[in-house]
VEXTI-185872 format. One record per residue (C-alpha): residue number from 1; x, y, z. Coordinates in nm, 3 decimals, padded with zeros to 5 digits. Layout:
BEGIN
[rec NUM [X Y Z]];
...
END
This chain:
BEGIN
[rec 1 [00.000 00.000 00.000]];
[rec 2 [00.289 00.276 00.091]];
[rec 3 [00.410 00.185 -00.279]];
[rec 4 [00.099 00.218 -00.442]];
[rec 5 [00.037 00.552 -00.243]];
[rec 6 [00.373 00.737 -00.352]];
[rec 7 [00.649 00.811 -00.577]];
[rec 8 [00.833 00.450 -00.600]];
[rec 9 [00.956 00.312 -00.914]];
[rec 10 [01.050 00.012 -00.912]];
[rec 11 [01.244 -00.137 -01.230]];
[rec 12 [01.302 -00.546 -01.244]];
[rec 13 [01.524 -00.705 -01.447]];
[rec 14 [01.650 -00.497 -01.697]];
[rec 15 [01.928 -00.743 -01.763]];
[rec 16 [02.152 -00.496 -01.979]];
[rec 17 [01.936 -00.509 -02.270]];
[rec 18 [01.880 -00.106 -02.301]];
[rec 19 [01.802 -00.055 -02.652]];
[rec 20 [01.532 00.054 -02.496]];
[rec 21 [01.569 00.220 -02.229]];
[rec 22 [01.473 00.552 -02.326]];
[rec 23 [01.125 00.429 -02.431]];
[rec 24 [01.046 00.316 -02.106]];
[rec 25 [00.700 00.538 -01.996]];
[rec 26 [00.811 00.678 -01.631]];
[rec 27 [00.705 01.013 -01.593]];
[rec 28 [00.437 00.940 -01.357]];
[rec 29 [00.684 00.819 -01.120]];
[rec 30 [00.995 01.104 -01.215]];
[rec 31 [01.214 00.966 -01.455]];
[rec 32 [01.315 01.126 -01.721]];
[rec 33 [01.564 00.972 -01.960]];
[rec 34 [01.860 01.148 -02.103]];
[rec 35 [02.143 01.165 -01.844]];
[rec 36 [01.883 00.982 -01.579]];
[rec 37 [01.749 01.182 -01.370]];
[rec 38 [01.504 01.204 -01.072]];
[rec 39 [01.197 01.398 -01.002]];
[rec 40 [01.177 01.584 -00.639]];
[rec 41 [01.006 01.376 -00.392]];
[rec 42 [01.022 01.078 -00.583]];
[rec 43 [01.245 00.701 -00.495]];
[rec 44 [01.393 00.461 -00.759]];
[rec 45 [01.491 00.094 -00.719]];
[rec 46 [01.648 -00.090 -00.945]];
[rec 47 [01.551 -00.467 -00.868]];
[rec 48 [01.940 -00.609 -01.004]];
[rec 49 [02.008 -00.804 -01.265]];
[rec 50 [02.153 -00.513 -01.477]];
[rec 51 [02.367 -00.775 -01.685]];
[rec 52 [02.352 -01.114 -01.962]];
[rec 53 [02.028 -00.996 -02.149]];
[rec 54 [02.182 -00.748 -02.444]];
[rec 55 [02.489 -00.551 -02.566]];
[rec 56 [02.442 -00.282 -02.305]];
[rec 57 [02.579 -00.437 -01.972]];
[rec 58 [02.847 -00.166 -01.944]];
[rec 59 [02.613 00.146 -02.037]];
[rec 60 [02.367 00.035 -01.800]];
[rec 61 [02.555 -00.006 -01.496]];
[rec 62 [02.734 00.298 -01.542]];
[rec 63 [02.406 00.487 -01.614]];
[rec 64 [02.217 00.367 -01.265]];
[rec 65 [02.557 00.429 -01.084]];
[rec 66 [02.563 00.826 -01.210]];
[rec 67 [02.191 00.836 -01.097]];
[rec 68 [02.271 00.673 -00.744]];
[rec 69 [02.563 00.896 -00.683]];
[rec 70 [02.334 01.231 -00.775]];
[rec 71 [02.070 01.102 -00.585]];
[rec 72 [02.195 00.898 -00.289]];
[rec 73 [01.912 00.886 -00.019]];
[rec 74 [01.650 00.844 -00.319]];
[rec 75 [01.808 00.575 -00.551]];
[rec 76 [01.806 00.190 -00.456]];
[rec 77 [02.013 -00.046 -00.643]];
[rec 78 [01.947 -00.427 -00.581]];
[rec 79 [02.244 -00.638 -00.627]];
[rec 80 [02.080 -00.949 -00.824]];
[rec 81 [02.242 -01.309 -00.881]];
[rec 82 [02.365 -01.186 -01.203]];
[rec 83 [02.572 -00.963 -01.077]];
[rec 84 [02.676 -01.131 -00.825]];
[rec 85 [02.809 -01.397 -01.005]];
[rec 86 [03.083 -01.242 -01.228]];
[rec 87 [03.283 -01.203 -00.918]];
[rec 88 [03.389 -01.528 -01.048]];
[rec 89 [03.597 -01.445 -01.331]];
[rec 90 [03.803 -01.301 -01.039]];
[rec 91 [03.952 -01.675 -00.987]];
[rec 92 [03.862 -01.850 -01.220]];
[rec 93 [04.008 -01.654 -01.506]];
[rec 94 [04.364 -01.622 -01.321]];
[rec 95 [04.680 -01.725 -01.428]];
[rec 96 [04.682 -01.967 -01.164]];
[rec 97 [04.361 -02.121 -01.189]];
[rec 98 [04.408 -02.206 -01.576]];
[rec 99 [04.668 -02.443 -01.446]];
[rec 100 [04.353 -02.642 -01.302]];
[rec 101 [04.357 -02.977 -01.453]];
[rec 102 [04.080 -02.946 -01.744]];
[rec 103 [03.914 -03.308 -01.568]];
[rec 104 [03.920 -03.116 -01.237]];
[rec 105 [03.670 -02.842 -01.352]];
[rec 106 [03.320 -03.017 -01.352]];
[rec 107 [02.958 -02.901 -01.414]];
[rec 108 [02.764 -02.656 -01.198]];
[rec 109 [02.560 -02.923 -00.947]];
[rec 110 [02.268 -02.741 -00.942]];
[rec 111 [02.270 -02.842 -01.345]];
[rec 112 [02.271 -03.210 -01.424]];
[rec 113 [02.253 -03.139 -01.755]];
[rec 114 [02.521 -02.862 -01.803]];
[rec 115 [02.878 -02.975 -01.943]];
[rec 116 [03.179 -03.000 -01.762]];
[rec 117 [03.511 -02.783 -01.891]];
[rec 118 [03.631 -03.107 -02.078]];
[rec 119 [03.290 -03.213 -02.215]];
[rec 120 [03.289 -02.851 -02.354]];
[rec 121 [03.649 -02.848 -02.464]];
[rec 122 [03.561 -03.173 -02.667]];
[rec 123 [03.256 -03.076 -02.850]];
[rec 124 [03.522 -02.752 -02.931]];
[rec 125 [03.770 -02.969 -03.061]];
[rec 126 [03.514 -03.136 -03.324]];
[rec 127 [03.569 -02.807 -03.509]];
[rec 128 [03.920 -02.805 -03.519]];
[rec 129 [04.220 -02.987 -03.688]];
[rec 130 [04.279 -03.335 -03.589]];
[rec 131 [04.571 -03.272 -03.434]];
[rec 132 [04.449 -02.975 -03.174]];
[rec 133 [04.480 -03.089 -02.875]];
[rec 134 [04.240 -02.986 -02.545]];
[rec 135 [04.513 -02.843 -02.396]];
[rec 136 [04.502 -02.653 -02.652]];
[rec 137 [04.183 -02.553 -02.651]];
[rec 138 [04.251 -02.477 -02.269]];
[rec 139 [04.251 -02.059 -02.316]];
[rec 140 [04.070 -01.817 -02.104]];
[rec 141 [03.865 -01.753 -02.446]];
[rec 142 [03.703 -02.124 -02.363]];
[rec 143 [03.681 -02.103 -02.023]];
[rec 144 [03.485 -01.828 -02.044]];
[rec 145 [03.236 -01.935 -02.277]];
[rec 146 [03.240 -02.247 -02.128]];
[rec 147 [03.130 -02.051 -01.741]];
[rec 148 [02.852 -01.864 -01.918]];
[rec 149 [02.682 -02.115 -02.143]];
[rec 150 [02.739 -02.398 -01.898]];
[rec 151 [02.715 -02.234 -01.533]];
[rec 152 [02.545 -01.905 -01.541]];
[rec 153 [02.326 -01.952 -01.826]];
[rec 154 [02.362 -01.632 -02.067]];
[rec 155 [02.519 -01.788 -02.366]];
[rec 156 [02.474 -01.467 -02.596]];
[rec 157 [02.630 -01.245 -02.318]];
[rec 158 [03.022 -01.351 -02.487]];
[rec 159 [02.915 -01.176 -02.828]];
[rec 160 [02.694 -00.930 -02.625]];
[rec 161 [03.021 -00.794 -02.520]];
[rec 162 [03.230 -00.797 -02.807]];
[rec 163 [02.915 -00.571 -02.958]];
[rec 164 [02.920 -00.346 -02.628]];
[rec 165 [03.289 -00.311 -02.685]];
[rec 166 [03.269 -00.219 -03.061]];
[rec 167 [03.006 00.076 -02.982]];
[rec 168 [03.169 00.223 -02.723]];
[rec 169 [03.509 00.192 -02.902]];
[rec 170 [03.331 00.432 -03.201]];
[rec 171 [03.160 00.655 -02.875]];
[rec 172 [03.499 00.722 -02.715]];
[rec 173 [03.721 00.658 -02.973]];
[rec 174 [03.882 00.377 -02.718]];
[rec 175 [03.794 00.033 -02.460]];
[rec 176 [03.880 00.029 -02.169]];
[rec 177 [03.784 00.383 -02.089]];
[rec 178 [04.018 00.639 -01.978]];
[rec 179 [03.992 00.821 -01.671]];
[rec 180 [03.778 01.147 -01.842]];
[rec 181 [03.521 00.882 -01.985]];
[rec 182 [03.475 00.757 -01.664]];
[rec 183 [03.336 01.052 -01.536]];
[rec 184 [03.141 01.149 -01.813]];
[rec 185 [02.788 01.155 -01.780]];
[rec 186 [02.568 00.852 -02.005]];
[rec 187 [02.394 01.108 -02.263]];
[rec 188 [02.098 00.957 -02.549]];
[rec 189 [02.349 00.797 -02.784]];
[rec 190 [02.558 00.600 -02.520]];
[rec 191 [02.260 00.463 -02.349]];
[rec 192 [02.038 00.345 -02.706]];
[rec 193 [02.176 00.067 -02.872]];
[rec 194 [02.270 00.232 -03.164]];
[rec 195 [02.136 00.020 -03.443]];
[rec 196 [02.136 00.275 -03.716]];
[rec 197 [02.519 00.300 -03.639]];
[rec 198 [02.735 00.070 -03.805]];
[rec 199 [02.989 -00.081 -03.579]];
[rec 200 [03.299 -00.334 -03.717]];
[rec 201 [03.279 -00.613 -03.413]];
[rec 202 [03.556 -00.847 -03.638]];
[rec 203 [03.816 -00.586 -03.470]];
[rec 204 [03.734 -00.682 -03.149]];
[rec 205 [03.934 -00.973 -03.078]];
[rec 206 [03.849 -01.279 -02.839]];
[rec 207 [04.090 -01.192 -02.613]];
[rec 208 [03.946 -00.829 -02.578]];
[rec 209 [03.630 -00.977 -02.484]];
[rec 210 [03.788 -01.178 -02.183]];
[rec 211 [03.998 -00.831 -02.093]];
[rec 212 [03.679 -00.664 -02.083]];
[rec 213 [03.498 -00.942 -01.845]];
[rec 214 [03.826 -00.893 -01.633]];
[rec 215 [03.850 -00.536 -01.658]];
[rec 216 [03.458 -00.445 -01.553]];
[rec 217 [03.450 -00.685 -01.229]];
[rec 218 [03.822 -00.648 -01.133]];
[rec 219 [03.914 -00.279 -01.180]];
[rec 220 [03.824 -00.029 -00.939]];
[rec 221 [03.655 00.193 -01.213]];
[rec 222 [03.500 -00.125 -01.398]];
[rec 223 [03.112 -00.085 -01.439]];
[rec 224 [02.976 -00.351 -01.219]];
[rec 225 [03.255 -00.338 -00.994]];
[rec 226 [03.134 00.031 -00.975]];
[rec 227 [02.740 -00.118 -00.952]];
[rec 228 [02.824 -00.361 -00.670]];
[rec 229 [02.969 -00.113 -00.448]];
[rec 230 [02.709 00.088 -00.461]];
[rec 231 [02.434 -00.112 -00.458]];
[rec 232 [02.277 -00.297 -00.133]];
[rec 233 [02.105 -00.675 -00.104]];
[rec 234 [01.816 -00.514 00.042]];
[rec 235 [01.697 -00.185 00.098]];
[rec 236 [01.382 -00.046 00.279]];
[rec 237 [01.147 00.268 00.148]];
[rec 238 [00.890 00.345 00.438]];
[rec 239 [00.729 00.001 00.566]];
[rec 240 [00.849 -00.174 00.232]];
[rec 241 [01.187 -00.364 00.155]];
[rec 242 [01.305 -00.436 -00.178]];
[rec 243 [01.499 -00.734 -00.267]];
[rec 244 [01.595 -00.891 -00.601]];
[rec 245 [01.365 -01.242 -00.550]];
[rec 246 [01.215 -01.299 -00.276]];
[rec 247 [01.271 -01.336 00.128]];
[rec 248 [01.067 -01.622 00.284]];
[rec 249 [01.051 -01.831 00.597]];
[rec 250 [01.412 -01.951 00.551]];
[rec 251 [01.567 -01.635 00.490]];
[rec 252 [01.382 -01.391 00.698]];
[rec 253 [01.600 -01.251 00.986]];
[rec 254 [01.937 -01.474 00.861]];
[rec 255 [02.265 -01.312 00.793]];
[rec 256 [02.532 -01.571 00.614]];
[rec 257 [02.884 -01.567 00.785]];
[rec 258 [03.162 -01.474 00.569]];
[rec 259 [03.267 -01.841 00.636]];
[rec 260 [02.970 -01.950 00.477]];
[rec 261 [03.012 -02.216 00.182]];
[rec 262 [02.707 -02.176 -00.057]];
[rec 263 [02.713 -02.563 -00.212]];
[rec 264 [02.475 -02.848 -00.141]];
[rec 265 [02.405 -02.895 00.213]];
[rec 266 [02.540 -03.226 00.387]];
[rec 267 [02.355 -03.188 00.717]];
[rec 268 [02.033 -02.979 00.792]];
[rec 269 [02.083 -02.628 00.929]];
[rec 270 [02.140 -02.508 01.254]];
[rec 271 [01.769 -02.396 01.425]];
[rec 272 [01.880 -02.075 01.605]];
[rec 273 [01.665 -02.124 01.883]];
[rec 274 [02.006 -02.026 02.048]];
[rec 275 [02.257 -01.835 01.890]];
[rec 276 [02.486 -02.101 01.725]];
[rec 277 [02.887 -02.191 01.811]];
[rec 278 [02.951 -02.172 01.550]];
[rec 279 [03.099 -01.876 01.337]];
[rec 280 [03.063 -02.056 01.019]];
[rec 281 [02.659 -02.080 01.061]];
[rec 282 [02.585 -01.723 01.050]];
[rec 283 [02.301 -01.554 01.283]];
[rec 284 [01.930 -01.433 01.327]];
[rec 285 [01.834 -01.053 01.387]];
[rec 286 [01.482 -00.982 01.475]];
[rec 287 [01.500 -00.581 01.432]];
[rec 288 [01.454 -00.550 01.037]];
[rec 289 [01.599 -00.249 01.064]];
[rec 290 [01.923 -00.415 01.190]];
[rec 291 [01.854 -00.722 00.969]];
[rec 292 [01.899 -00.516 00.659]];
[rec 293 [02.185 -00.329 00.761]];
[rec 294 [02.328 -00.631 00.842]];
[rec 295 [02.316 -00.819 00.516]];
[rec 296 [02.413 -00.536 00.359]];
[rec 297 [02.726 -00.505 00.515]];
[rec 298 [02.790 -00.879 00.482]];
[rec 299 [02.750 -00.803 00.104]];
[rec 300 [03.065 -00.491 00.117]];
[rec 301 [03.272 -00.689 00.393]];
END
């Protein structure tokens, strides 16, 4: 009812596909869309997500992080599991991981039917000479598209990129950013996917697709590095709180230790009718208040 009764937009799931963002109808709720701005008296969530669904995951996160940092106190971004996620490529697109024996890298376990790295590496090698081998094949290139086919399910996001990269290449004349494009504010023609804009995306290698990945989640300037530090697991707007899915019996009042291991569970969890022994279990917080801030400082720590 609060929402219904004021100035909250709430925007779910854009997923980086923002060719058409400016066509989004807002006004009633104080949006306006050029460099994004927001109306007086008004709040704005974004529900996470902001990446995988089109060739504007870099434009987009940099957009809602300008509006955030003019507005504060009045802009809410949701960290979803899609952007959580890429904090993967942190490790497992290392130097030192790629020494990981290929058989020792196997399929997500929430995903019977996914492929493991060497299933994936051998359907690869069906394309190549006879003599390839899968080490080989073993590059960052394939690991990559190997992680987002086969274990975070955005298949198109690989050539999403190299598209992103090619358009903002012709924007700013170069990729990675420097410094001065950084700071400069999204305006009409970064934010639309420019499809009456021709754009060569054979110049933009393989390799400067994985630098990119790299680049945006492991540089302090990188777009959804930039979107994760600013944005929150939950956040509350009167006698509402946003998340990015949902918060049920399970997960109301928890906080996850930073010892926490998210795989399958061996043994049933811990019932908190006592606060546990254990660091590793995490704990319960009955003010939501405190619950929220809570969570999201588990999310920055």
């Amino acid at each position: 009812e609060y929402v219904q009764r004021s100035n909250v937009l709430y925007w779910e799931e854009h997923e980086g596909h923002n060719n058409n963002i400016s066509s989004t109808t807002t006004n009633n709720c104080g949006i306006t869309f050029q460099r994004l701005k927001l109306r007086p008296n008004t709040h704005f969530v974004y529900g996470g997500d902001s990446v995988d669904k089109g060739p504007g995951d870099i434009r987009l996160c940099r957009a809602l992080v300008d509006l955030k940092k003019q507005y504060p106190d009045h802009v809410h971004l949701l960290v979803g599991n899609r952007d959580l996620n890429k904090i993967r490529f942190s490790s497992e697109l290392s130097d030192d991981d790629m020494k990981r024996p290929i058989e020792d890298i196997k399929r997500p376990f929430w995903d019977s039917n996914a492929k493991s790295y060497k299933e994936h590496l051998d359907e690869v090698k069906q394309t190549h000479a006879a003599d390839c081998t899968l080490d080989d094949l073993n590059t960052k290139t394939e690991r990559l598209r190997w992680m987002l086919k086969h274990t975070l399910g955005c298949p198109d996001t690989f050539e999403f990129r190299r598209e992103e990269i090619a358009h903002l290449d012709k924007i700013y004349g170069s990729y990675p950013p420097t410094c001065e494009t950084h700071e400069s504010s999204p305006v009409p023609t970064v934010l639309h996917r420019t499809n009456d804009v021709d754009v060569d995306t054979t110049k933009v290698t393989d390799e400067d697709v994985v630098e990119s990945f790299n680049y945006e989640i492991n540089h302090s300037e990188g777009s959804l590095r930039q979107y994760l530090h600013h944005a929150s697991i939950a956040s509350i707007i009167g006698n509402t709180i946003f998340v990015h899915g949902a918060i049920d019996r399970l997960t109301m009042r928890f906080v996850p230790s930073k010892y926490s291991k998210f795989d399958l569970p061996t043994s049933p969890p811990p019932s908190f009718a006592e606060p546990s022994i254990d660091i590793a279990d995490g704990m319960m917080i009955d003010d939501v208040h405190e619950w929220v801030q809570s969570l999201n400082k588990y999310l920055h720590d």
